[in-house]
Structure formats: C-alpha cells, structure tokens
C-alpha positions as CSV (number, residue, x, y, z in Angstrom):
1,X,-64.0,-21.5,239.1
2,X,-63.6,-24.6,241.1
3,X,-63.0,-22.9,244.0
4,X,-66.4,-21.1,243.0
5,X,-68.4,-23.9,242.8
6,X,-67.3,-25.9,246.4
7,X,-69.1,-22.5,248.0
8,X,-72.2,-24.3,246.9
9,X,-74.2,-27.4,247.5
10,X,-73.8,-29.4,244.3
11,X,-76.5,-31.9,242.7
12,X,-74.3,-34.5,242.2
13,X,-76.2,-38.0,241.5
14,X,-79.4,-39.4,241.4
15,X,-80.9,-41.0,244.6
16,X,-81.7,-44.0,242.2
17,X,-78.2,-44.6,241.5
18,X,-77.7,-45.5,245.1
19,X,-80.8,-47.5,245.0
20,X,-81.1,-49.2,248.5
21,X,-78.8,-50.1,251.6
22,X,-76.2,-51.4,251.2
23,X,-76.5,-51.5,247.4
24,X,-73.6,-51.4,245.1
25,X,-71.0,-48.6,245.2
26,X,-70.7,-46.0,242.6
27,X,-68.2,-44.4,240.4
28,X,-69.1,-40.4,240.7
29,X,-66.5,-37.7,239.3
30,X,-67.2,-34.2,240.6
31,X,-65.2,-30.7,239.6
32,X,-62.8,-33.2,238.1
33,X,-62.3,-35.7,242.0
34,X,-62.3,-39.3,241.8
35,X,-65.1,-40.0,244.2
36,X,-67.2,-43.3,245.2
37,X,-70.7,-43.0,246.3
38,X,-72.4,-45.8,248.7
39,X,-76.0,-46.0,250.5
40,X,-74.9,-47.2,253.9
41,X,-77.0,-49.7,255.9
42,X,-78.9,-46.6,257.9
43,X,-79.8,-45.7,254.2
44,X,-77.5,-42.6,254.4
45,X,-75.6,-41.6,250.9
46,X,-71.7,-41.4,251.9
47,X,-69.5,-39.6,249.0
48,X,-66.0,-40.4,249.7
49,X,-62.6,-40.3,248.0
50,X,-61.5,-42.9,245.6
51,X,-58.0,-44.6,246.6
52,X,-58.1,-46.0,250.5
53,X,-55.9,-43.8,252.5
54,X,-54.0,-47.1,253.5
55,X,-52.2,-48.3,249.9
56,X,-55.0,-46.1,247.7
57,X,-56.7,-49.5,246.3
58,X,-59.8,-48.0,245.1
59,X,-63.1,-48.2,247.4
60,X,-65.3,-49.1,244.6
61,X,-64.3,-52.7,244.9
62,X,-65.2,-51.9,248.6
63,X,-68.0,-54.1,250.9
64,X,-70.6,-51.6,252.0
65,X,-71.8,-53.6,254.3
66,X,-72.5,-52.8,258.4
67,X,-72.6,-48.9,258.0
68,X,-69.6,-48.9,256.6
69,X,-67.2,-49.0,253.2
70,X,-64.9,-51.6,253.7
71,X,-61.9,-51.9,251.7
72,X,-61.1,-55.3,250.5
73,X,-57.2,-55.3,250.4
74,X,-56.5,-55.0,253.9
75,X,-60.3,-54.6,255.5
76,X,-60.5,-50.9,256.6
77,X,-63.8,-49.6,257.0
78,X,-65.2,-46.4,256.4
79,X,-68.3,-44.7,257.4
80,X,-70.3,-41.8,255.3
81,X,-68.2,-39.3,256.9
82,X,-65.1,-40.8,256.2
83,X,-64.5,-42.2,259.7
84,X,-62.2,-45.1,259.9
85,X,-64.5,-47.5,261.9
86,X,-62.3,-50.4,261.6
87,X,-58.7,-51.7,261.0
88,X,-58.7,-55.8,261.2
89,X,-54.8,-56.0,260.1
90,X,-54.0,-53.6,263.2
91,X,-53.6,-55.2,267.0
92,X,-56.8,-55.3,269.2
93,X,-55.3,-52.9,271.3
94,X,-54.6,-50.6,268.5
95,X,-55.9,-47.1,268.5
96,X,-54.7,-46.1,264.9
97,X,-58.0,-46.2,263.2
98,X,-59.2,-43.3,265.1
99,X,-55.9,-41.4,263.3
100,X,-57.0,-42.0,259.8
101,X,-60.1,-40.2,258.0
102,X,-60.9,-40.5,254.4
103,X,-62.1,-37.1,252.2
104,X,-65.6,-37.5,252.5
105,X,-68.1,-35.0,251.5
106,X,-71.9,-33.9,253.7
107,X,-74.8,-35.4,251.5
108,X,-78.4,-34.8,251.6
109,X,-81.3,-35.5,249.9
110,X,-84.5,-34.1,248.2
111,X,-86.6,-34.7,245.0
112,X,-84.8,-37.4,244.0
113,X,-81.4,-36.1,243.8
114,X,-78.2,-36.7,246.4
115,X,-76.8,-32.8,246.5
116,X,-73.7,-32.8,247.6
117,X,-71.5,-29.9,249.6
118,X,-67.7,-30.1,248.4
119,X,-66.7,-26.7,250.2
120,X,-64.7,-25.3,253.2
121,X,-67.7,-25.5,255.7
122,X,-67.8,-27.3,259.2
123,X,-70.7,-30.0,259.1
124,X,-72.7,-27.5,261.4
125,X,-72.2,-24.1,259.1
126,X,-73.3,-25.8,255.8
127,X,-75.7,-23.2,253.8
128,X,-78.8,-24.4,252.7
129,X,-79.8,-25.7,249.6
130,X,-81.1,-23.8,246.9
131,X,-84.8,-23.1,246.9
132,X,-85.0,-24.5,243.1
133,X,-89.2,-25.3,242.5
134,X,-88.3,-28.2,240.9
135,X,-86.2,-29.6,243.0
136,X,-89.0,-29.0,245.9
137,X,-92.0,-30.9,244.0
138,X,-94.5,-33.7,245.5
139,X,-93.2,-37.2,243.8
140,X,-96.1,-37.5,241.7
141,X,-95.4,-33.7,239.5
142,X,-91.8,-34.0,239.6
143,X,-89.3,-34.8,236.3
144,X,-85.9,-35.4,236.5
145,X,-83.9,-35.6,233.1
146,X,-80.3,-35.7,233.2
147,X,-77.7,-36.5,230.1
148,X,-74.1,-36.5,229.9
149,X,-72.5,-33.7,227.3
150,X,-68.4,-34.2,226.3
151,X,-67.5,-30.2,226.5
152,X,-67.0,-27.9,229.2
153,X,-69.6,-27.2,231.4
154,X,-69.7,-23.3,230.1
155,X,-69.7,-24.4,226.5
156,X,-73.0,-26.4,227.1
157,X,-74.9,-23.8,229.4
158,X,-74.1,-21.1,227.0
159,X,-76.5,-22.9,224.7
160,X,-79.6,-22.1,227.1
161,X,-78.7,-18.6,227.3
162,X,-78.0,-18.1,223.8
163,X,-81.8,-18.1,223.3
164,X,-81.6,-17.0,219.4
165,X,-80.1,-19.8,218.1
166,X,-84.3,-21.7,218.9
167,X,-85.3,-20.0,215.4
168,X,-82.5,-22.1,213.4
169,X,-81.2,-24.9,215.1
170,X,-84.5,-26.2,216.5
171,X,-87.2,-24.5,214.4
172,X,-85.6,-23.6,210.8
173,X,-87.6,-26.2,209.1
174,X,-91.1,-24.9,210.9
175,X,-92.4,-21.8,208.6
176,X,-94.2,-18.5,209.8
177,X,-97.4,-19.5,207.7
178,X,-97.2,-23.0,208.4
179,X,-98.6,-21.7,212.4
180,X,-101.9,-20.0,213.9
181,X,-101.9,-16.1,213.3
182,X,-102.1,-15.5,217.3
183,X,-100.1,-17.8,218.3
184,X,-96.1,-17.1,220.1
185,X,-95.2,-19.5,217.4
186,X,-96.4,-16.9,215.0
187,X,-94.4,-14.0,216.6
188,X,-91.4,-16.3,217.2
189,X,-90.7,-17.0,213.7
190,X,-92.2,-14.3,211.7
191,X,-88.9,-12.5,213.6
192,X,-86.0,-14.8,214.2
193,X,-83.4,-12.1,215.5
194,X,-84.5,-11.1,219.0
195,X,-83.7,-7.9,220.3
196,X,-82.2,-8.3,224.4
197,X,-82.5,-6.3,227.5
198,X,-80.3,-8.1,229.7
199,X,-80.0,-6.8,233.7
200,X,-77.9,-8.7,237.1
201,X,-80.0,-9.8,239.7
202,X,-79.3,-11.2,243.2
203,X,-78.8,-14.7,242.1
204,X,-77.2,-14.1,238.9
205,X,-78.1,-12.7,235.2
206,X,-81.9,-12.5,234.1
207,X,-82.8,-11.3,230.5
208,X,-86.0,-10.9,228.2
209,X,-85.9,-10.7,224.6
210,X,-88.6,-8.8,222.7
211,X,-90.2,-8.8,219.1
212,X,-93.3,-7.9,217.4
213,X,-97.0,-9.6,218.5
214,X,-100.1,-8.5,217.8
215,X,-100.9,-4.8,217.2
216,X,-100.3,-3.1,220.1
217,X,-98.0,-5.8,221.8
218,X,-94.7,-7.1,222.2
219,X,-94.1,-11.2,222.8
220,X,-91.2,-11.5,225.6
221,X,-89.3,-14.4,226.8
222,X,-87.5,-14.3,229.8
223,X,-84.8,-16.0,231.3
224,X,-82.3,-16.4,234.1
225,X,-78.5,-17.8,234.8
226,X,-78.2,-18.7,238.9
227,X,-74.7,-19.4,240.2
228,X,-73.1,-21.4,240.0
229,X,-74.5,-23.2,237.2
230,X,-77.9,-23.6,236.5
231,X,-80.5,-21.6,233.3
232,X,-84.0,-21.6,233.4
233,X,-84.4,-21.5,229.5
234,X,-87.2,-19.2,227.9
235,X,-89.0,-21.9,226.5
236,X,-93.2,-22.3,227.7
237,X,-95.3,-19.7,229.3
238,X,-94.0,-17.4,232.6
239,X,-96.0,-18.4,235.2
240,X,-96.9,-21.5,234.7
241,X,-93.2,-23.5,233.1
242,X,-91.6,-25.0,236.6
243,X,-88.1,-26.0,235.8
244,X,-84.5,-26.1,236.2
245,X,-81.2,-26.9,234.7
246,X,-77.8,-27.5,236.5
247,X,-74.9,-27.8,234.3
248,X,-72.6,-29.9,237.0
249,X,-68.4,-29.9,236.0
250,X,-67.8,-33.6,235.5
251,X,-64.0,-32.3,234.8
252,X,-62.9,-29.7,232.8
253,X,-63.5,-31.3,229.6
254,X,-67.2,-33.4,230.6
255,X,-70.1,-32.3,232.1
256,X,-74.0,-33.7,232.9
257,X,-77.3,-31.3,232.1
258,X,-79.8,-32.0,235.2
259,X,-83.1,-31.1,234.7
260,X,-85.7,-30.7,237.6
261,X,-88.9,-29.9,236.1
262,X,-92.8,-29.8,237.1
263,X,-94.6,-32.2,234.7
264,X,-96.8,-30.8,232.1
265,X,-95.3,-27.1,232.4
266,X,-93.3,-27.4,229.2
267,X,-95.6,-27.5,226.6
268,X,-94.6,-30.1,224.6
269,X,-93.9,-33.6,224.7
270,X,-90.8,-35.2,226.1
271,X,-89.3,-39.0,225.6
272,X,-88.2,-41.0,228.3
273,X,-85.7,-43.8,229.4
274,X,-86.8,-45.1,231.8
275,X,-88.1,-42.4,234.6
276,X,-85.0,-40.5,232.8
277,X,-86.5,-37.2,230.5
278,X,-84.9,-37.2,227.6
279,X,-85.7,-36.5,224.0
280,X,-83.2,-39.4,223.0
281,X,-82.1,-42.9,223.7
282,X,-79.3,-43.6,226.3
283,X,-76.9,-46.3,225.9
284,X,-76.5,-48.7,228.7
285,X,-74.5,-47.4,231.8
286,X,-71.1,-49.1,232.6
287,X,-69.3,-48.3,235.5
288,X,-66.2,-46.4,234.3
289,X,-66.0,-42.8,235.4
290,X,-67.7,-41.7,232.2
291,X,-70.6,-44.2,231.6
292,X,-73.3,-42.1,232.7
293,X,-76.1,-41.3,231.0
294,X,-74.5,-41.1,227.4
295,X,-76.9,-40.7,224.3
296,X,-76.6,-43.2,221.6
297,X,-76.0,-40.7,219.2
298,X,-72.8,-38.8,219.8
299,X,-69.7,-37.3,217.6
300,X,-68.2,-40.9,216.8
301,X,-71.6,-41.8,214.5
302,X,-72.3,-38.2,213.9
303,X,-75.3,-37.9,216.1
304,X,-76.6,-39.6,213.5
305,X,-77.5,-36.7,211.1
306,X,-80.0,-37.9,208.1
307,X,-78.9,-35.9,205.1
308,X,-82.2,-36.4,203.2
309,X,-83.9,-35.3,206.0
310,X,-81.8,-32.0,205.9
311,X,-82.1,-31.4,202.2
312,X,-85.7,-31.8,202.2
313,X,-86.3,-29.6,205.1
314,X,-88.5,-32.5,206.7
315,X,-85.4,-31.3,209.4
316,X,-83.0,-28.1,209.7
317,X,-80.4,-30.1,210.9
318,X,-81.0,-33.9,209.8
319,X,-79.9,-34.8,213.6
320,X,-83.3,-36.5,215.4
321,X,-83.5,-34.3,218.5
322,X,-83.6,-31.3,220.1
323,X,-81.1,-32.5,222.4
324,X,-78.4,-33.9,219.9
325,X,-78.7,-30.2,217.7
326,X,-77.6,-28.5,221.3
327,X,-74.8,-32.0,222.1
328,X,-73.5,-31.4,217.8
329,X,-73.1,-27.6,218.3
330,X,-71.6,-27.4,221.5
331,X,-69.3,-31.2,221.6
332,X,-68.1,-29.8,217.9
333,X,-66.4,-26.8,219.3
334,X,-64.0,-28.8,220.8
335,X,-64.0,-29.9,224.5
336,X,-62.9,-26.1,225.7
337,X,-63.4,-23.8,222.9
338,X,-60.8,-21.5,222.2
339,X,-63.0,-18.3,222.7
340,X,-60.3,-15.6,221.3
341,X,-61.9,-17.0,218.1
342,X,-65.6,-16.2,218.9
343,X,-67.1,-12.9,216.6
344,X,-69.9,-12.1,219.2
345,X,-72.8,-9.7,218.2
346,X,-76.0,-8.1,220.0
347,X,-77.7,-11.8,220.2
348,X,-75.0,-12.5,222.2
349,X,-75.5,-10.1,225.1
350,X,-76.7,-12.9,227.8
351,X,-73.3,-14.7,227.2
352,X,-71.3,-11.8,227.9
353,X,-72.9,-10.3,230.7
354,X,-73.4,-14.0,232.3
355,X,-69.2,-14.9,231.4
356,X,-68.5,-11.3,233.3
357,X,-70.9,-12.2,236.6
358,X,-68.8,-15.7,237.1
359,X,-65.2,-13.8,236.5
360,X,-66.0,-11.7,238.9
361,X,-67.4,-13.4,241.7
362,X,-64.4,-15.6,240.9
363,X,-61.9,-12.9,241.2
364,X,-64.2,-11.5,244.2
365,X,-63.8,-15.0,246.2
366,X,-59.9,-15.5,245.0
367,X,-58.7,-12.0,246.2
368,X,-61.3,-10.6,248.7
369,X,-62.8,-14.1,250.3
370,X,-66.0,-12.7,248.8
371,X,-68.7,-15.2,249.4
372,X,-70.3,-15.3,245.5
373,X,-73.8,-14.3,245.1
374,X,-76.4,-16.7,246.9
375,X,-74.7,-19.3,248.7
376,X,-76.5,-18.2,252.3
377,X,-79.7,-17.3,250.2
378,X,-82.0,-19.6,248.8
379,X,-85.0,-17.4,248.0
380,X,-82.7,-15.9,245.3
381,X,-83.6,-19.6,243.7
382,X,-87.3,-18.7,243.5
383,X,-87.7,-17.8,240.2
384,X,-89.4,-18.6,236.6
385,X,-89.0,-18.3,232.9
386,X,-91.0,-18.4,230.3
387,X,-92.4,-16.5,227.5
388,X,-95.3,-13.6,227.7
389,X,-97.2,-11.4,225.1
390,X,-97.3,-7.2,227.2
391,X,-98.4,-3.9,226.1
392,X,-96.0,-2.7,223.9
393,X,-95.0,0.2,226.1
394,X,-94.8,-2.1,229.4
395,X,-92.0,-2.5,231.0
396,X,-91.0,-5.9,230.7
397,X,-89.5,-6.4,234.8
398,X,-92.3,-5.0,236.7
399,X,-95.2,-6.6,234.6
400,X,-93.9,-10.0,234.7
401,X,-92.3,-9.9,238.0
402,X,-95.4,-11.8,239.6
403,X,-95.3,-14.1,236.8
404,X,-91.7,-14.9,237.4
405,X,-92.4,-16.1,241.5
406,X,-92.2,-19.2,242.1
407,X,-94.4,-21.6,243.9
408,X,-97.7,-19.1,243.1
409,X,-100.3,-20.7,240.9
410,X,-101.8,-19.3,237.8
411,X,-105.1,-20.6,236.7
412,X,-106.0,-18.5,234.3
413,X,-102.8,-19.3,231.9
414,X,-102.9,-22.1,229.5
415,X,-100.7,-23.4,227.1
416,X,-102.7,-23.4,224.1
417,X,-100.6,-20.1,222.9
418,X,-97.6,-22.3,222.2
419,X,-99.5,-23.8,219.3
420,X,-97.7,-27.1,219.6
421,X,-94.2,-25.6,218.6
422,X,-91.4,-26.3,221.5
423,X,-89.5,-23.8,222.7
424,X,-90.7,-20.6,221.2
C-alpha cells in the first residue's frame, strides 16, 4: 500500500512547523522514512533523508543556514533538492560533491500545509495536487486540525466510514425526546441502525445512509473515501459542510488525522490549541519522531474515562471527547488489528467496499503498473458530505448531486436543522 500512496502528493506537515528561514529543522516520519524537514533561506521547505550520505550522522543536528542543510560532523551541505552544495573536508579542487545527492523529496505549499510528493516522478511530470475545498480556502475561512492516533492508518479511517457507530459512541447518552420533533437530530436517533446504499466513484467509494423523517421523507447522509487516504464524514448539512480528512501513514503502526475544514460549516463547536482544531488538549511537542501533536489523554491514563460520568449517563462513554471515543475504540484494537477476527454485518458495508477499492488498485499498480484512481485528476477531489432530508421516493445520487459540488454556494441552507447535536 506504500507503493500506493508515493503515486500521490502527501500532506505531510504543517507550514507552521517550519515557521520561518532558516528556522530550526524538523523530525518528520512519512510511510514509515526517517525524514528531516528545513525552511531554507529562499523560504523554500526541503524534505530530505535522515542520516548524511557521508557517515549517516543525522541532519537534524544540521545548520540550515545559506540555502543549505549543513551537516555538522564533517560540514556537507545540502540544498532542498538534496544537492550536495558543499564539501569543506574535500580539496579546493575537488569535484566530489557534485557525485553525492541526498533522498530528497519535491515540496509545495498551500493553505497552510507542506504536501509533499514521495513517488517515482521526474520534478517536471509531478501530478497536481488534489483539488480538496479545504485545502483551497482564503486564510481568514480556513481550519486546520491535525492529531496524532497510535494504530494503523486503516484502523483509524475506518472510524469515519463506519458512520453507525455516531448513535452510540458519540450520542448514546442524547435521547430521541430530549430533541426538536423536525429536527435530523430527531430522525438520527429515533433510528440508530442506518440502512446503506454504498456505490464506487471516480475518486474512490461514496455512500448515503437512509432512515425515516418526516411523513413523506427520508433523512440521508452522505459520504465519501478519496484515495489514498482521506473521508469526508457525514456529519453537517450537504451543501454547505466544507471539509476534509487525510489519514497520513506515520509507519505502519502510527498515523496523524489532518483536518482541512471551512470554518463555521460543521455545526457545532470545536476547541482549540492554539490555531490547532481539536476537541482536546495536546501535550507539548518534543522533537522525537513521535512527539507530534499527541493528546493528553491516551491509553496509558485511559483517555481518562470518568466512570460516574458513564453510569449516570451525563456520558455514554465517561471519556471527555469526541475525539478520544474514536482514539479509545480504534488505539484499543491493537496497533494492526487482527481482522480474521472481525464479525462484519450490513452497517458495515462502507468498510468493505472501501477495503476492496484499495486492494485492488494495489494489486492493479503491483502487477499491471495501473496508475490508482485520481493521481492525474484533481476535480475527482471536488466533492461534499453532509446530511439531507429528500422525498421518500428520490433517488438519493441525482437529487443531491448538486449539493455534493464543491466550491458552489448555498444560501438558502442553514444549519439550524442540526438542532445543536454534532454529527448527526
């Protein structure tokens, strides 16, 4: 799947975390590489390997300084495309440097993130990035939230697909009565087993579930898996919700949940650290290769479930956010979850069709060089989710499919149907 992924440009750190020129060097892992980001002195983001290709010191002790990494056991310099640009221990007359070349990977930047391209490309073949809405925001309407989760990358994005689990895990405690009559909150949990239609599209899976509304009507929520790795969950209203979620392969057994998002599309509120949002606090970052945005809560102080809270149904789960239900459900299956175990039934029927899409563009790539879906197409990217209320005997993917464009206003949809509840 690896092999999968490099076909595709790759959000891989924030533009923050490479602040300014010739700031401080970073420790970034990708798909499982060692890698050490720097913001040269032209302001460029280089993305280059670990150990110097002299004696393999590592480059995060490096100088940026000059338009350049340099090294500081022996002095070599690299540039953002792994250039060696100097060699001070060689002889003047020396042409060695121009013999050596670190891995080093194309950057570029937009919306406040550095994507990166870790494929088979030439510099001037490179595929364009994805057309992803919230990735392609003005400054002032744009949200980025991004968190570290200790599992596979497939274990956590399987939780925004899995789009019947909102009922219990999030919303158990929240009754039917307790909501308006005509509100999707109503609908939502007056029925908490969804029914799915579930159909492949030219950038990857889409599905709506359905269940009762008012008389005559059926409330939908629709939803999409992109390749290589990103959901737009069903949560808010199609048409106007503007957001994104990449679930990036830190290694096999780590990944980080990037969120691009329009503010004010969700419906509900959101916490923050910082200009980071997330629903929960963040410890300080250190600089190992795992000390990126890591909740406080986590497995070692049991996301710190409050028992009372559970019992008296103040809270289904005790835990104190939405995030930390999805990081106890998914980090407690293990780090890769032994799926000969799973028992999967009809809610499960975005999982399976989205697990058979990635084999086989997988398989596709590995034995026919079949490029996966969407790498040379970024309209495929232009999409929405959210939910909808339609005639009963509508069918669900022509009367939304204007709802699901992206980058189309809607003024005549408001938010107020969500009665306050997230992610009906």
């Amino acid at each position: 799947m690896g092999t999968l992924m490099r076909q595709y440009w790759l959000p891989g750190l924030l533009s923050r975390e490479v602040p300014e020129p010739d700031s401080d060097p970073r420790r970034i892992m990708l798909l499982g590489e060692q890698l050490i980001a720097f913001r040269d002195t032209n302001g460029k983001v280089g993305l280059i390997q670990n150990n110097c290709p002299h004696r393999g010191a590592s480059l995060f002790f490096g100088r940026n300084e000059e338009a350049g990494l340099r090294c500081v056991y022996h002095g070599w310099k690299f540039d953002v495309t792994g250039r060696c640009i100097d060699m001070p221990n060689e002889p003047a007359e020396s042409d060695f440097k121009s013999k050596v070349k670190a891995v080093a990977y194309p950057t570029s930047e937009r919306g406040g993130i550095v994507w990166v391209y870790m494929g088979p490309r030439a510099e001037t073949e490179l595929p364009p990035l994805p057309d992803l809405e919230g990735n392609m925001l003005d400054e002032s309407q744009s949200g980025i939230g991004i968190f570290q989760r200790e599992c596979n990358w497939m274990q956590a994005l399987e939780g925004d697909i899995d789009t019947a689990h909102v009922g219990f895990l999030h919303q158990g405690a929240i009754s039917a009565d307790s909501v308006p009559a005509d509100s999707w909150a109503k609908y939502a949990l007056s029925d908490r087993a969804p029914r799915f239609k579930v159909l492949d599209i030219d950038g990857g899976v889409t599905y709506g579930t359905y269940r009762p509304a008012n008389p005559g009507n059926t409330y939908w929520r629709v939803a999409h898996f992109l390749f290589p790795f990103y959901t737009m969950v069903a949560a808010g209203v199609l048409g106007l919700k503007v957001a994104v979620r990449a679930w990036v392969p830190i290694d096999d057994d780590h990944c980080f949940g990037l969120s691009m998002s329009k503010l004010g599309t969700q419906g509900r509120r959101r916490g923050g650290a910082g200009d980071n949002l997330v629903d929960a606090p963040l410890r300080p970052d250190s600089t190992d290769w795992y000390g990126r945005f890591r909740f406080e809560a986590d497995a070692r102080n049991d996301y710190m479930i409050d028992r009372q809270k559970q019992r008296s149904l103040q809270s289904y789960t005790g835990i104190p956010s939405v995030s930390l239900e999805d990081h106890a459900v998914t980090e407690t299956m293990g780090p890769i979850y032994d799926r000969t175990q799973e028992r999967l039934g009809s809610s499960d029927a975005m999982i399976i069709r989205t697990r058979r899409r990635l084999i086989g563009a997988a398989v596709a790539l590995r034995d026919r060089g079949t490029l996966p879906p969407a790498v040379d197409d970024p309209a495929a990217y232009r999409l929405r989710s959210g939910g909808v209320v339609l005639p009963a005997d509508a069918d669900w993917t022509t009367a939304t499919r204007s709802l699901q464009e992206a980058f189309v206003d809607h003024p005549e949809l408001g938010l107020e149907v969500l009665a306050g509840v997230p992610a009906v």
